[in-house]
Structure formats: C-alpha cells, structure tokens
N, C-alpha and C positions, 0 to 999 in steps of 0.2 A: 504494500500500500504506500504509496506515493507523500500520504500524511505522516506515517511514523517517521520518512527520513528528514521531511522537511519539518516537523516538531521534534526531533530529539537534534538537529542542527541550531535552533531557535531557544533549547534549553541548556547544549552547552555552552552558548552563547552567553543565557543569562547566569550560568551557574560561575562561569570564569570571572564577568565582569564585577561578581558579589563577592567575589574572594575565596572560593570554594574552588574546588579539583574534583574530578569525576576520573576513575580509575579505569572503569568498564564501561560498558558500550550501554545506552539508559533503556532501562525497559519501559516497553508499551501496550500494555494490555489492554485486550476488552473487559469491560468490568461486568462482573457476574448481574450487574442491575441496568437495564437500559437506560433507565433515569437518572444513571450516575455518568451517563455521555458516552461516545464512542469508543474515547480511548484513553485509559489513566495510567498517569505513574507516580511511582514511592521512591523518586531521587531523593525527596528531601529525608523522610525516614532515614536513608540509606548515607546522606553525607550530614545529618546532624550531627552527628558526634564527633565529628573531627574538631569544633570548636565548644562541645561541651551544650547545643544548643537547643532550642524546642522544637520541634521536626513541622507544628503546626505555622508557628510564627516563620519559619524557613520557607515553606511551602507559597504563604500569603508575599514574602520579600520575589521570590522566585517568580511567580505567578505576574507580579507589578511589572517587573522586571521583559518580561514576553513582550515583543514588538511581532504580532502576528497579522497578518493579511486577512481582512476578512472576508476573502471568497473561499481560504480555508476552513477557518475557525469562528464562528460562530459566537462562544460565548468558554470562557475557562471558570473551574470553579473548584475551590478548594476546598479538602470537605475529611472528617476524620479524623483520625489523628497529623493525617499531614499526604492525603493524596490530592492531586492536581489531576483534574478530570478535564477532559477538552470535548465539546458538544463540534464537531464540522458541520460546514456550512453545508447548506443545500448543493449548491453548484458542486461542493468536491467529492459528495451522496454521488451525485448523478457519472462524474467524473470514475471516481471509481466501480460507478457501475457496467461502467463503457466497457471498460480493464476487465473486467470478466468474459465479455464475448470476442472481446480481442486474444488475450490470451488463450482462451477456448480449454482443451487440457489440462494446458499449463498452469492453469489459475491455482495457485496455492503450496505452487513448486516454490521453494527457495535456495540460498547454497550455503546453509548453517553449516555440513556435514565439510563444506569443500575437497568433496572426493576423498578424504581420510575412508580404508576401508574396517569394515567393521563384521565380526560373526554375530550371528544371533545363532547359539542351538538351544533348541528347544523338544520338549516331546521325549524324543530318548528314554522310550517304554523299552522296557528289558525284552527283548521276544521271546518271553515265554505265552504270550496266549495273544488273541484278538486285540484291537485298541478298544479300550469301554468312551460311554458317554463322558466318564472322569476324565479322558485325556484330552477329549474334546478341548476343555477350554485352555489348558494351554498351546493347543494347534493352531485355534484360533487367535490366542495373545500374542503368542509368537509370529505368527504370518503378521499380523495387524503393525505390530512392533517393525519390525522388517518393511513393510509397505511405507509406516511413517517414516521411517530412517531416510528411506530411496526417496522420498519426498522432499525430503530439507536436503537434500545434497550428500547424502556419504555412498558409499560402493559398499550394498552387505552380501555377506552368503549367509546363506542358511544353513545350518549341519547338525548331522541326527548321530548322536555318538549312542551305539547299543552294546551292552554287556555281554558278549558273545565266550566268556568263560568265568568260573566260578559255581558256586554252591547251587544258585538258582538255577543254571542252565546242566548242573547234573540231575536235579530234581526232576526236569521237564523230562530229558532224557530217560531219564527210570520213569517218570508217568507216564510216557511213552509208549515203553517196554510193556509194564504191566496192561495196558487198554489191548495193546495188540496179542499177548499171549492170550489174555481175556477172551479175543476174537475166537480161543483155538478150546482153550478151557475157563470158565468163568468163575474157579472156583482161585485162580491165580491172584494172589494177594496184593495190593494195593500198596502204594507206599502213605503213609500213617500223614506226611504232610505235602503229599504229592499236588497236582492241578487236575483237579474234577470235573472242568466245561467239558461241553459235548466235544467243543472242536478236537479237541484228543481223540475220541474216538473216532470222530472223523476220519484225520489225520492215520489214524493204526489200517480204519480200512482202506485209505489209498493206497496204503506200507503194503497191507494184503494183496492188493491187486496185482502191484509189480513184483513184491518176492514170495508171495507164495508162505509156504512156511519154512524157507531160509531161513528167516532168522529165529527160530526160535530154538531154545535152551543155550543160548551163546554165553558164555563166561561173562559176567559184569565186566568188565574191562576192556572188553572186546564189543558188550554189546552197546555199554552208555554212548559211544562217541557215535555207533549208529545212527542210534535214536535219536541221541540227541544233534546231529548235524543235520536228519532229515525233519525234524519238528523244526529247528530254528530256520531254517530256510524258508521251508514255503511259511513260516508266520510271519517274517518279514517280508515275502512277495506280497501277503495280503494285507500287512501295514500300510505297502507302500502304496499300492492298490488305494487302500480306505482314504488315505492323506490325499491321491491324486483326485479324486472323487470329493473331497472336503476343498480343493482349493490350492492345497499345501505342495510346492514341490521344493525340495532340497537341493544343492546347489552339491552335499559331498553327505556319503553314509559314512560314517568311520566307525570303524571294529576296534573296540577294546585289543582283541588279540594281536591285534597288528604293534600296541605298543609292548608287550610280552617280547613276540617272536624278531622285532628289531632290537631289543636288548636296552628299548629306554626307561626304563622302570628301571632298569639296575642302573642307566645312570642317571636319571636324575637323584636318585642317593647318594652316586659317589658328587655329583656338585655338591650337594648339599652337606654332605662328610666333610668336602673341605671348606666349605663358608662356616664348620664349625658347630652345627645343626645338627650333628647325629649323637647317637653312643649308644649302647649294648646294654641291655641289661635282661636276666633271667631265660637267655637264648634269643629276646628277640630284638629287632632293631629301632630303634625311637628316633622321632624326630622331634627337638626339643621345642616345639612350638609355643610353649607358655612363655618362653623370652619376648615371644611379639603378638602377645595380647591376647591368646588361646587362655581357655582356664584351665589347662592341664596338659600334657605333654601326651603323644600321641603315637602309636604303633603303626610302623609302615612295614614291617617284615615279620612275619608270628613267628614262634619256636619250629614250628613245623616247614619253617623258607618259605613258603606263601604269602607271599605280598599282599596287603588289605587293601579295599577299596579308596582309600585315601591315597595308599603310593600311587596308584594307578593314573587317579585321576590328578593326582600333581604332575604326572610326567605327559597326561592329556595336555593337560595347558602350557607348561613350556615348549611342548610341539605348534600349541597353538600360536604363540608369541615368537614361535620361528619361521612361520611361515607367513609374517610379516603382518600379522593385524594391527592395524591402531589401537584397537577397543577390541573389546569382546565380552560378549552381555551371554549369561547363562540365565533360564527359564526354567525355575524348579518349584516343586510342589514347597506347600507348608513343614512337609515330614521331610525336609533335607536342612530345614535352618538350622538345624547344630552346627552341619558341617562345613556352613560357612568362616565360620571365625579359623579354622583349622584351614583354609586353602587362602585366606586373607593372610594367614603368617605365613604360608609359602611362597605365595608371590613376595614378599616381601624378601624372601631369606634370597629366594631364584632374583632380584633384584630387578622385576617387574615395574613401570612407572606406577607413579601417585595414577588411579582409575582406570587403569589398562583393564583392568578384573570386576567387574558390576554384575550382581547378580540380584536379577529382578522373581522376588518371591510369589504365590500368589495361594491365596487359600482355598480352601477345596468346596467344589460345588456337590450341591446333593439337589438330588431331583422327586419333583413330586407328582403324581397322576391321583385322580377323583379324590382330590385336597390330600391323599398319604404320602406321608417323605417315601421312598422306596429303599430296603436294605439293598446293599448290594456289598460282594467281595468275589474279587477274581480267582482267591485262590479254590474257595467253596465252588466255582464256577456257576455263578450268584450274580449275575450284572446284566447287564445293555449295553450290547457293540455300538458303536459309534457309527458302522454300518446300517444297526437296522433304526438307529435313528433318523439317520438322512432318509430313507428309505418313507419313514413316518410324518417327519416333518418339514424334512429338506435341506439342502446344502445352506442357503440363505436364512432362512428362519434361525438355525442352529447359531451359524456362525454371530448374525445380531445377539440372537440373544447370551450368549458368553459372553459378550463385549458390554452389556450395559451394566458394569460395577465395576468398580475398579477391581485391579487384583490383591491388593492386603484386604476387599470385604467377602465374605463369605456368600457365595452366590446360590440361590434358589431356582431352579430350572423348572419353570413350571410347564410341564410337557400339555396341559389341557389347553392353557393361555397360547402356547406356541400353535398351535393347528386351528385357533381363529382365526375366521377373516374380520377383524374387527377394530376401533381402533385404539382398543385395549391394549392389542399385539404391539406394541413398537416396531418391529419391522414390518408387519404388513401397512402399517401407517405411512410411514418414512415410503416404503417403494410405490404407496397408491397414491401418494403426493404427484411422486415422478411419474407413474402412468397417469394421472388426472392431468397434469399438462402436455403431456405428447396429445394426448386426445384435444385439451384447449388448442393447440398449433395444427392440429387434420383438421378440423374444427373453422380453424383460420381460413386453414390454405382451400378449404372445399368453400370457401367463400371471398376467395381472391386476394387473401392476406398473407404476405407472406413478410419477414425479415428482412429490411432493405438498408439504402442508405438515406441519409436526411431525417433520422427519426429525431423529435423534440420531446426528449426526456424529461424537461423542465413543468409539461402536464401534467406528469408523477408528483401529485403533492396532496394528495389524501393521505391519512394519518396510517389505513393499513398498508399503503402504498411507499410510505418510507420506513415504516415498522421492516417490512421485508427484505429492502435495501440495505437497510444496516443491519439485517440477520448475514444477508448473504459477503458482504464486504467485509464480516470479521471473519469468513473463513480461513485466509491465509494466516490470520492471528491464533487461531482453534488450531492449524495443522500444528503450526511449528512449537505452540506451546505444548500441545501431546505429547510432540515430538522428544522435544527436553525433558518431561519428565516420564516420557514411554508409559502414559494413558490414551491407551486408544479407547477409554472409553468416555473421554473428554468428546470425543466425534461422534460418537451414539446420542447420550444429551445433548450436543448441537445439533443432529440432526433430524431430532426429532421435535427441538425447538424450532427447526425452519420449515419441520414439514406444516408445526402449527399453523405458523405467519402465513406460509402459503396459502395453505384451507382457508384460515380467515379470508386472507385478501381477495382471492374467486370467488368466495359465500358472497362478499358484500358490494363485489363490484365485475360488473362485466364484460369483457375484455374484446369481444368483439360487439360494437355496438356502429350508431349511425355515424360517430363522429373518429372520421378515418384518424387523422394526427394521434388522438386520442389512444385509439385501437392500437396503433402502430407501437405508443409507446408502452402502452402494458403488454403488448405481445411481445416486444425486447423484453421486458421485467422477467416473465413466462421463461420465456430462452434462456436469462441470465440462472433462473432457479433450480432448470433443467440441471444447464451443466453443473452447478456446483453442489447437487444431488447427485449425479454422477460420480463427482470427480472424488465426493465423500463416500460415497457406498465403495467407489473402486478400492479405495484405500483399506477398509472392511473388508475386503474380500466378498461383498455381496453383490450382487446382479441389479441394476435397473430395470427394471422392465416396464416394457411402451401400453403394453395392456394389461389389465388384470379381471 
C-alpha cells in the first residue's frame, strides 16, 4: 500500500526532527476496530523510553508534528495509551482500490522474505498406519505457513522427515507378521501393544496375494524386516496419496535411516564431544544440555549403543543447516514441547545462528459429530483417516476449517457444522461470497456490462460501499502480518470478515442498475472483491468457486 510508505516517510521525519531515533523500520497496522482508522502505529510506545517519557504525550508531540497531504490522510488521531491512528482520505480509498485490479494476482505479494530460503517440515506421521483427521490440521498449518512465506518473499521447501527405524517400526513389523499368519491360523497370537486398524489386515492380505504362504514361520529376525519394509512402504504411498489429495505436496521425503547409514548420528556426537558437550556415564552417552538452559542433561547413546530419538534428530538439523537454509521452522504437535528446550541447546552447542531453529507448536484438535466429542486412538485402531474425511466433507471445507484458530488454541472440529451449506459454515460462507459475485459479473456481462477503462470510482461513497474498500485494501496488511507471526488463521477471520462486507454491500445496493457510470463503478468494486477472495483462499489452500 502506497500509504504505509508515504506515512512511515512522514513519521520519521517527525520523529528525527523531535529528537528521537527510530532503530527499525515503523510498523503499520490495521487496527483490529475500523473506527480506530485504516492504519495505526505504537512508534511512540516503542521510542518513549529512551528519554524516560509518557508514550501518550509522545504520540500527541509526534502527531503535531505530521505535515501530511490531505488527499492522503484524512484526519490523524491519537488514542490509548499512545497509538497514532490515520483515517485516509477518500481519493487514496479509491487509489488503492485501483492497485488491486492492476496488480490482479499479485495483490498482497510483498518481498519481507527477500528470497532468504526457508524449510517448513511439517506432518512427519511415523508410517506406521493411515494419516487420521488429527494430522489433518497440521497438513493444513503447514501448507498454509508455507503458502504465506512464498507470499512475502522467501524460497520454502516443504519436507516430510519419517521415522523409518526404531521400536515403532519393529512393532508395525511384528503386527504385521501376526495379521498375516492370522490369515493362515487365527489362533496366532497378537503382539500385546501391536496396531489393531483394519489396514493391517488389509495390508497381510495383499502380503497373501503375492507370496502365498512364503512367508510364514520365518525366524523373527528374518521375518520383522519383511514385514516391516512391506507395511512401511505402501503406508507411505498412501500418505503421500492422502496429502496429494489434501493439497499438500513436499518438495523432499527424508528417511531417518538415511542419517544412521551415512554415519551422521555418530558425528554429530563427535562435534559435539569436542565443543565439550559430551561425557559417559553408567554405559551410556550424554549430552550435557542443562549448560544451555535444558533442565537436565540428556541421553543420546543408551547402554545398549542405540542412539535415542534426540541424537537422531540433532544430526537431522545440522544436515538441515548444511544444506544451506536460512530459517527453518518445524510443525509439531503439543506432545513434542518437552523436547524442545533439548534441540534449543543443541543448536546452540552445533553453533546454529540466534533463530535459525523456530519451532511453531500447535495443540490438538478433537472432533465432534451429533454434538459427541468422538474417542479416537491409532494404536487401538480407533480413529478417522483423513481420507475418508475429504471423502465426507471435502478437500476445502476441511482444510478452512483447521485454519480458523490459531495453533496454541485447542480446536473443535465440528464435523455436523462442516457439511452445511449455510452461513454458519465459514467456509461455505467465505467461497458463496466468491460465487455470489462471479454470478453478479455473468449477470453484468448478459446485460452489456463488462470491466473497462474510464471507470469513476469517486460514485463509490455509500457507507457499505467504503466499509468494503477498506476490508479489501488491508489485505496486503492481513498477509504479511500472518506472515510474521505464521497465523494463517489471521486470513480465515479476515476473510470471513470480507465475505460479511461483501453480502452486506449486494443486500443493500445494486450493482447493475439504470445508471451506467454508476454500474461501472461497483462492478470494478465486485472484480476488486473477486480477486482478493481469491488470492486469500489461494493462500489456504482452498478453491474458489464461480458457482455453488
């Protein structure tokens, strides 16, 4: 927006000539209340203290101090403890309303990132069984995160790191074993903490198809790596399957085993050994992490030489930080926060930059049908594929609705609310928006109206008429703030607050009428609403659609 560059030029203007310094670049937000103006900032909050002083009386000196144009700015007003709010003027409404059918796309693209690249992995379900609805929502976070990134300017890849050896995947292996000898004799005994879904059985009778009863009575040791190589295979074909099917494609899959069988797991120990980070003790190998703000010292090697899931995944990320990332953001459930403070001291020890390492948490959703939460657990084989919920409610519907709560709140899935067409649903709201205006523009055009040039936007001045204007013109504000703080459900509540405006402003006023200029200029309104319902859904990972 053309307004923040030429208001935050205009405030460190006044902030220098007052005797103040501004360090950082001044933020310009939209304020959560419309009535609190288009665009505010907390410079003064943020540079009071340097002389000891009152951030309100700062704000009113600052504010004085503004030599602003008024076919920008409107009216300033300082309000709070010490924010500076700016109302723009009508002309620079209409202005940047232009900027949106021009840019077309591109509206809401910025270059925060400036091509710094960045991972996001996210998802990285162990393939022991199907993806459940529970992974759903960080498929969805993750993608959405990712989509914002590529928005504001950085280069991400996406990457699915799965656990392809350890305790879990000999489990599968032996539940494996058992379903399929099962097939031959049923009386063959189960393993006491084995995985129960059907897919196992499944899985045993395709085993059946192709070998027959080859494999049975095979020595454990001969037969777990069977099993278990033919379970984890095709569960990860049908992972990838459900994700491409959700939306989601990864840019790289990486195998745990791969850092074993290259020998980095032994060295990031010996780095670590010699930055001084290790020692011995009762057989096994420790990495003294409570030196850098762990609350206790941590096992990377057991008595038994098996490396724990922590050496592993510290030798993950230094591969990851050698293969050149800027950043790198991990997307993990609530039940992995312990083990953060433990990979925060290893970056630290591996000598990682200050936020190379951010790891975005999010707590777990539970889903509810005819008003009951529903039990579920994967190992009981007790749950709902993520498959047959697209199936149920849809690729779109799903993916919104994961998205509207942030990820620190615990999210309720209400599967009965999802499979309305009503505008209870938030997403079917939000996409009948976008079809209720492709239908206003056939509408047009079956009546000789179409988007041209010479339109007078300045007719645009009914109250629902600029109400929507200035929905639609803080979106590049809504992107890039998401962005910075990786809420993309900062873009579910916007846009479901613009699906409002929209509705309102058709309910009360109509857009092809006798008075052409007129027409003309709320069917540009129309077009501008389109795209930036578009261009927000695309970032969701959800679909537009022209009819519903």
């Amino acid at each position: 927006m053309r307004a923040k560059t030429y208001l935050r030029e205009k405030l460190k203007d006044a902030i220098e000539k007052g005797g103040w310094s501004v360090e950082k670049e001044i933020e310009l937000n939209n304020p959560k209340d419309p009535s609190w103006g288009d665009l505010t900032t907390n410079i003064a909050l943020q540079i009071a203290p340097q002389r000891g002083g009152n951030s309100l009386k700062l704000a009113e000196k600052i504010a004085k101090g503004l030599s602003l144009a008024s076919e920008v700015v409107e009216k300033v007003q300082v309000a709070g403890p010490g924010f500076i709010n700016f109302f723009l003027a009508q002309g620079e409404l209409l202005r940047s309303l232009q900027d949106i059918i021009d840019l077309g796309e591109e509206y809401g693209r910025c270059d925060l990132g400036g091509g710094k690249r960045v991972q996001v992995e996210f998802v990285s379900s162990n393939p022991t069984g199907p993806l459940t609805v529970g992974h759903g929502r960080q498929a969805a976070l993750g993608d959405a995160v990712a989509n914002l990134l590529e928005w504001v300017g950085y280069k991400v890849e996406r990457e699915y790191y799965f656990n392809d050896v350890g305790n879990q995947m000999e489990l599968l292996g032996r539940s494996l074993q058992a379903r399929y000898e099962q097939l031959f004799d049923p009386s063959f005994p189960f393993p006491a903490e084995g995985y129960k879904g059907k897919y196992l059985v499944e899985l045993a009778q395709k085993l059946r198809e192709e070998k027959g009863e080859g494999l049975r009575g095979l020595p454990a040791e001969e037969a777990i790596p069977i099993f278990m190589n033919f379970a984890s295979q095709r569960i990860i074909a049908g992972i990838k399957e459900d994700l491409e099917r959700f939306g989601v494609s990864f840019d790289r899959w990486f195998r745990e085993s791969t850092l074993h069988e290259e020998g980095k797991v032994r060295e990031t120990i010996e780095i670590l050994r010699g930055g001084g980070y290790i020692y011995e003790k009762e057989g096994a190998v420790w990495f003294n992490s409570s030196r850098l703000g762990d609350e206790r010292d941590r096992v990377l090697i057991k008595g038994s030489g098996q490396p724990t899931y922590l050496a592993t995944d510290i030798a993950y990320h230094l591969d990851k930080r050698r293969r050149g990332f800027d950043w790198v953001i991990d997307i993990w459930g609530a039940d992995h926060w312990g083990h953060i403070p433990s990979m925060k001291a290893a970056s630290q020890a591996l000598g990682f930059p200050d936020g190379f390492l951010h790891y975005l948490v999010h707590q777990m959703v539970s889903f509810k049908k005819g008003g009951v939460e529903l039990k579920m657990s994967t190992r009981e084989g007790n749950f709902i594929t993520l498959r047959e919920m697209m199936v149920e409610i849809g690729k779109d519907v799903a993916r919104f609705f994961y998205l509207t709560r942030g990820a620190d709140s615990h999210l309720v899935f209400d599967l009965d609310l999802a499979k309305r067409e009503s505008a209870e649903n938030p997403a079917y709201y939000v996409q009948y928006a976008h079809a209720r205006g492709c239908s206003i523009v056939e509408y047009a055009k079956d009546e000789g109206l179409t988007l041209g040039e010479g339109v007078d936007l300045s007719l645009l001045r009914e109250p629902e008429e600029l109400r929507l204007i200035r929905k639609l013109i803080w979106f590049p504000g809504i992107v890039e703030g998401a962005a910075k703080a990786l809420e993309p459900h900062r873009l579910t509540v916007y846009l479901q607050d613009l699906a409002s405006a929209f509705h309102l402003f058709y309910q009360r006023h109509r857009v092809v009428t006798e008075a052409e200029q007129l027409s003309k200029a709320r069917l540009f309104l129309v077009h501008a609403s389109l795209r930036v319902l578009r261009n927000g859904l695309r970032i969701l990972g959800v679909s537009a659609p022209e009819k519903m």
